[in-house]
N, C-alpha and C positions, 0 to 999 in steps of 0.2 A: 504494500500500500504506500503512497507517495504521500511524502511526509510535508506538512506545510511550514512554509521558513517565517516568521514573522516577521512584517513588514517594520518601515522606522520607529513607528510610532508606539508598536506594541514593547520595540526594544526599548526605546525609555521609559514606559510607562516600567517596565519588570525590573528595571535596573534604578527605578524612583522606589520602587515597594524594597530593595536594598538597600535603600540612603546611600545609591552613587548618579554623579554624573556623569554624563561623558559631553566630552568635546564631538564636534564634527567631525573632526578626522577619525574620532571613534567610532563614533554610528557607522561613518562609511567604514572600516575595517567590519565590524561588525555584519553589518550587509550583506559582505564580501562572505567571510570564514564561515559564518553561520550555515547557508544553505550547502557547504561544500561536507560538515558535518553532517547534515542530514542524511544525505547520502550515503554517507558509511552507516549510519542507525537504520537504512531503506534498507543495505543487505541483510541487519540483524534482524530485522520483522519479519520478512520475508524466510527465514527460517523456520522450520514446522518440527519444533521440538517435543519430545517425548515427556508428557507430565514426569515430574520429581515425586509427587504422591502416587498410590495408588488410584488409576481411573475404574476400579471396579471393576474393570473387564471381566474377574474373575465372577463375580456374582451381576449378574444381568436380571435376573429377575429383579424389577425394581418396580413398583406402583405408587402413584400418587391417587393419593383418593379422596383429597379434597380438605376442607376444614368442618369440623364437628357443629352441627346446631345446640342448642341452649342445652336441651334435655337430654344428648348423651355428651354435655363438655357442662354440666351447672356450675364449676369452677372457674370456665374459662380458662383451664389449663394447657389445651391444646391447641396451635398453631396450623399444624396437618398433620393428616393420618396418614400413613402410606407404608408398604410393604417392603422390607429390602431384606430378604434370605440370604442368613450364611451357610458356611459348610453343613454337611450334614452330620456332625460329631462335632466331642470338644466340651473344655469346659464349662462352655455356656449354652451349652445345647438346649434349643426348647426354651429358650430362657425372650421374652419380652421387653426389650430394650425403648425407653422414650431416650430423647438427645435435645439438651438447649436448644435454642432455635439459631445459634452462633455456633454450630458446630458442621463441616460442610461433609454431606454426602453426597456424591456422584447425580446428579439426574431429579434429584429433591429439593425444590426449594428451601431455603435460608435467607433470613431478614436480619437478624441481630434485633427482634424487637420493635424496627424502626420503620416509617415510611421512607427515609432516603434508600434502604436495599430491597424495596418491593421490584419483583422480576427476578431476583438474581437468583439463579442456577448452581452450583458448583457441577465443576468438571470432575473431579478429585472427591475421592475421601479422605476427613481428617487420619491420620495414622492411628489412635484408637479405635477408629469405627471400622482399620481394616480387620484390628489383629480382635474386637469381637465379634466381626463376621466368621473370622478364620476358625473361631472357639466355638464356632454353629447359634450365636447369637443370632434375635431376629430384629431389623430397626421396625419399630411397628408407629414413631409417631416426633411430630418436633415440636420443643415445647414452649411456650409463652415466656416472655422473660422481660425487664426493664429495658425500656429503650435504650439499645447500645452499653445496655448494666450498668448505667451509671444512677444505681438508685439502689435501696437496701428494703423498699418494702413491698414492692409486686405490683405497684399503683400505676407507673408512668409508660405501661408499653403501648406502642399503638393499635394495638387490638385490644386494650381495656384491660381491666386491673383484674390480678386473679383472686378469687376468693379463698379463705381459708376454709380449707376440710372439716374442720370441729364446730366453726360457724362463721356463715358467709358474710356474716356484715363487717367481719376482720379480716384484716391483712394477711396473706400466707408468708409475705417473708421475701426479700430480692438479695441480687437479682434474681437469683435460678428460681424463682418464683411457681414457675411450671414444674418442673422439675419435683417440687415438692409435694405439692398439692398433685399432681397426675398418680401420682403413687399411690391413692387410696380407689384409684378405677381399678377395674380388674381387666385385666387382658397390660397391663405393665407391669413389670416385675421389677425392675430397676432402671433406677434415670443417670443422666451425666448432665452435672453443674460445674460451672468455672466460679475462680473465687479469687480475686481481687483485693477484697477490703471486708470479707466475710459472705460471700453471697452464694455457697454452698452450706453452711453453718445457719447465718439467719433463716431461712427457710425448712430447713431443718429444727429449728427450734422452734418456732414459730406451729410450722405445721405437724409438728408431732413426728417427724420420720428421722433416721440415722443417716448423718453425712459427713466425708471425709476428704479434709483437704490436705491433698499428702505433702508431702517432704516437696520443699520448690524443686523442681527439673525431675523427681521419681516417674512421673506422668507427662508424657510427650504432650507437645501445646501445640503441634504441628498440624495445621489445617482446622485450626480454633480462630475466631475473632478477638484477636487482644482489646486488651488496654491501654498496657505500656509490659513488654515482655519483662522485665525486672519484678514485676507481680502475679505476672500471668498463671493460676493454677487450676491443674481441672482434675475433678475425682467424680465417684461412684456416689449416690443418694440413693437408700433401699429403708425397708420397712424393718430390716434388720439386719443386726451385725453382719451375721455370717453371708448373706448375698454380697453386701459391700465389699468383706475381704474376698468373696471370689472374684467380682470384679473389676476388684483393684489387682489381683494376682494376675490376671491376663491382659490390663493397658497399663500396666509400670512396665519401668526397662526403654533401654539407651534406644534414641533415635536417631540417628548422623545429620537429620533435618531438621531438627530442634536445636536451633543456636542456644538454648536458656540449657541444656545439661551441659552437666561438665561429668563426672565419673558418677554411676547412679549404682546402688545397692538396692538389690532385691530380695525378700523373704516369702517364703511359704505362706502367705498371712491365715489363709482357712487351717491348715494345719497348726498353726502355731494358736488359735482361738484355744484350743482344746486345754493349751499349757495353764496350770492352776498359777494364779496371781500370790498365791503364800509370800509372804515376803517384800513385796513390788514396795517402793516408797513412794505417798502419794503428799504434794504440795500443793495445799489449800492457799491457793493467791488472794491475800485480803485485799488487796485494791481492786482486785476482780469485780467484789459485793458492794464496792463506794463508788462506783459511777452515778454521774448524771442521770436519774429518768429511774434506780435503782427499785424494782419493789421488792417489797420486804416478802411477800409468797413465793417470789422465785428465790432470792435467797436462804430465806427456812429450807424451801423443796431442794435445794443443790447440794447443803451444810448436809441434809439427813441422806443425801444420794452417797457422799461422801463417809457419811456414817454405815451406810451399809455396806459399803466395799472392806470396810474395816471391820466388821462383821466378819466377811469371807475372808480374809486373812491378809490383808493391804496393812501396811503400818498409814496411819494419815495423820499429818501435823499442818496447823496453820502456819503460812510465811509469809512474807511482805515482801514484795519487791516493786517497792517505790515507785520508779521509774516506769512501771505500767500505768500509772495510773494519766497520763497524758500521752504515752505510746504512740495512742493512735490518731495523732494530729499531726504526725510526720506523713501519712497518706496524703493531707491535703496538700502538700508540697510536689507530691512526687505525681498525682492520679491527673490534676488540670494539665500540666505540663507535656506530662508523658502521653495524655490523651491528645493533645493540640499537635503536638509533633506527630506523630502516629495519623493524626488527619492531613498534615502537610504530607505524609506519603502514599495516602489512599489506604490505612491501614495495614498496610503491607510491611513499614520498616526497613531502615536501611542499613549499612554499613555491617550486615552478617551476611553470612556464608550457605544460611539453613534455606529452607524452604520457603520461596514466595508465592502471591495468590492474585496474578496480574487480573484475571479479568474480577476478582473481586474489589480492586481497585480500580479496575476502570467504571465498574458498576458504581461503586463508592463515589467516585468524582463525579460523574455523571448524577447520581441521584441528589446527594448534597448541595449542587446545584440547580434542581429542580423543585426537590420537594425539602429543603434543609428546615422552609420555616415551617415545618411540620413534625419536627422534631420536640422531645419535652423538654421542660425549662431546665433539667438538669442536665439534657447534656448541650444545651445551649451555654449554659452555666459553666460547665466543663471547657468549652473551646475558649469560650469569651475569655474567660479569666485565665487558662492555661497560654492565652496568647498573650495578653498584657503583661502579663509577670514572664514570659521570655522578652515580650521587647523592652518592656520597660527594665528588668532586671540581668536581663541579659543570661539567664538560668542559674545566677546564683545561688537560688534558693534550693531548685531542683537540685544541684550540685551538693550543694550540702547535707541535706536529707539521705542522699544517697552515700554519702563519704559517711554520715554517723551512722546508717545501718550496721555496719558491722559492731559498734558501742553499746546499740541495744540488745545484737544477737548474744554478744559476752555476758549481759548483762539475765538472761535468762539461759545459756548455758553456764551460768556460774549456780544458777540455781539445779538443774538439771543434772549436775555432777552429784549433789546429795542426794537427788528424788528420780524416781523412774519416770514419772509423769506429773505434770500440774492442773490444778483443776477449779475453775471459776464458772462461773454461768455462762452460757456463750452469747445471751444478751440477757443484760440484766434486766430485763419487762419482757412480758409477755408481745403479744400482737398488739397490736394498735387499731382502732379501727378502720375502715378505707375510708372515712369521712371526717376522721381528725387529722389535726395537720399539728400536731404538738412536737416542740422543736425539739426532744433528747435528740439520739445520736444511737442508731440499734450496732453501729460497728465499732464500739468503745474495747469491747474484749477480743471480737474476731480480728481488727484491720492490723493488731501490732503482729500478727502473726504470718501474715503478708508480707510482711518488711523482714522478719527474721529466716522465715523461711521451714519452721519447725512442723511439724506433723498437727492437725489438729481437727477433733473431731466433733459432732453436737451427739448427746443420743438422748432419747425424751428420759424423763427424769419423773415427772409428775405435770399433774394436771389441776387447774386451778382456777376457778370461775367457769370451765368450761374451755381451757386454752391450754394446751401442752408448754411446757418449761424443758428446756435443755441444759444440761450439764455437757460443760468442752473440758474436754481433755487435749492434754499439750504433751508434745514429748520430743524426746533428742532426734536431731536428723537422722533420716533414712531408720530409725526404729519404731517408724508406725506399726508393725504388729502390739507393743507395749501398750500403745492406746487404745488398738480394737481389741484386744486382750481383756483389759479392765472394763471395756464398754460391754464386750460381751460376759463377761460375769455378772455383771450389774444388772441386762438384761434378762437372763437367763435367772437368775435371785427374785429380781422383781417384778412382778403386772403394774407399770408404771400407771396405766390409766387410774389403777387403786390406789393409787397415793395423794 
């Protein structure tokens, strides 16, 4: 395809949005070099390269079957329905697979939540969705979620807010919002959430169901819709432990297209459930139970979750560590920035090696420019202020945030050398309604765990007015069996909804 050179005028206009001028004699160079550049990018296009992802070839049976009506989606948890067959064996055989609606399957529409990606297609399957087709997984559906996930409570997608499972006039929890709430349909056995700033975790506590954001880079992000990849995680959401650790046993492990691993450890996880917790050392984080927005029924229902683990043979002491208790106000540094750049590249990201997603970018530019003011305020919120604080600041800030990550990671691996695991609420309130707009902050406990990078899970705890409460557990990188271990004890002990 013949590439168009930009005439004078577009060259200064693009060389004024850089705060340079040029002389005359520059524009005409310009003029000049430009279109001779083109040229050589005309033989790169014109190249018909072989996807870096999987295009599915292997599994072709693939069906779209549309979007669900009220009476079988009353949550509005579903996006589409559609059929995509894996192997016929494996460890997830027969097993009923939902996926974010940021997750790209082959021939399946994907929006990220938003109208700027309505139409888009993926060519590619993400690298999770090969390796649990490969397991004889089924994708049977793609789920609602926060516009472009810049939201914590299920409200701002452009298909309309999802409802919580235990009762609709509350929030289920963002972003993976669907994700969470689809899990009480039957015909899904398990979902896949990404988590950011806690948006595998909040919807998990919120909606009553087990969810797990692993060790940063354990789980390839490859053919996911980021954020800002330095956050980017994506786990399994299931109704219970042991589903979660099977499906975390089969999308962990090194991907060569995932720029965010670096060396990644893998465990048995359903295997390793079995192992008795005798012994384990559990730290109760008191800044966990002092946030913002704190109610006092989730905290009773966590302190006696905690008590019952130590029942079953966990040592559990309370500890302090300080420095959590404002954690997660380093997100708002890093989430605007990293989103605003990440939109200067069409969500694609630069300067790595891993795997890109051109026509998802070209989809992204293209739609951002048509239907951007159709976006929700928060991620207008996101770009607006993620671009003022680069030019005004020139990414100082981001810079920073990112250089002290490793201060806070020491600063909970210093705990974590005494204790096998930590444990706070994973939002200290219940749901909120979809009609209140009350300002806490539901990512106080979930977002410092985004920045450190540690293992961390929600699994329902108790129930309270009618609202499920979560308990998060925390633990040392790459030793998330430790967490689904005491999660599943705790489960397996207790009929949480009786509590």
């Amino acid at each position: 395809m013949a590439l168009k050179s930009p005439d004078r005028n577009e060259i200064k206009r693009i060389a004024g949005l850089n705060k340079l001028e040029l002389s005359a004699d520059e524009l005409d160079a310009l003029e000049r070099i430009i279109p001779a550049q083109l040229t050589v990018l005309e033989r790169l296009d014109a190249i018909t390269a072989e996807p870096r992802m999987d295009s599915g070839a292997h599994y072709p049976d693939r069906t779209v079957l549309g979007r669900p009506d009220q009476k079988t989606d009353p949550l509005n948890a579903i996006v589409m329905r559609c059929i995509v067959k894996g192997a016929p064996s494996g460890k997830l055989k027969g097993m009923k697979i939902g996926l974010k609606d940021s997750v790209c399957v082959a021939g399946i529409p994907a929006t990220g939540g938003s109208a700027v990606l309505r139409g888009f297609v993926p060519d590619e399957d993400a690298t999770i969705v090969t390796r649990m087709l490969d397991a004889g997984a089924e994708i049977v559906a793609m789920l609602n979620m926060d516009d472009f996930a810049l939201s914590g409570d299920g409200r701002t997608s452009h298909y309309g807010p999802v409802r919580n499972p235990h009762n609709p006039n509350y929030c289920s929890g963002g972003s993976s919002c669907g994700s969470g709430a689809a899990l009480y349909y039957e015909g899904i056995d398990a979902t896949i959430g990404t988590d950011q700033g806690g948006s595998i975790r909040i919807p998990a506590s919120w909606s009553g169901v087990v969810g797990i954001k692993p060790t940063y880079g354990l789980v390839p992000y490859t053919g996911v819709m980021s954020i800002d990849p330095s956050l980017d995680h994506v786990g399994p959401m299931a109704r219970s432990v042991d589903t979660v650790a099977q499906v975390l046993e089969v999308i962990a492990g090194k991907d060569p297209l995932d720029q965010r691993q670096r060396e990644v450890a893998v465990e048995p996880y359903r295997d390793l459930l079995k192992k008795s917790i005798a012994g384990l050392k559990i730290g109760v984080v008191r800044e966990g139970f002092e946030q913002p927005g704190a109610e006092p029924d989730v905290s009773t229902a966590v302190m006696r979750a905690a008590a019952a683990l130590a029942k079953h043979g966990a040592k559990v002491s309370e500890i302090s560590i300080p420095e959590h208790s404002n954690a997660a106000d380093w997100i708002f540094a890093i989430v605007p920035e990293g989103m605003a750049m990440l939109a200067h590249s069409k969500l694609m990201g630069t300067h790595h090696s891993g795997a890109y997603l051109p026509k998802l970018g070209e989809h992204f530019g293209e739609g951002l420019a048509a239907r951007g003011n159709d976006t929700a305020i928060t991620v207008k919120l996101m770009l607006i202020l993620g671009e003022y604080m680069r030019e005004r600041y020139h990414g100082r800030l981001y810079a920073k945030a990112q250089n002290l990550r490793g201060r806070l990671t020491m600063r909970y691996d210093e705990a974590l050398k005494e204790y096998d695991a930590l444990a706070m609420p994973a939002t200290p309130m219940k749901a909120q309604r979809i009609d209140d707009n009350s300002p806490y902050s539901m990512i106080t406990n979930t977002a410092p765990f985004d920045i450190t990078g540690h293992p961390a899970l929600s699994v329902p705890c108790a129930k309270s007015n009618g609202l499920p409460v979560g308990l998060m557990l925390i633990g040392r990188h790459f030793q998330d069996s430790t967490i689904l271990r005491l999660a599943h004890a705790y489960e397996q002990a207790i009929d949480w909804q009786k509590v």
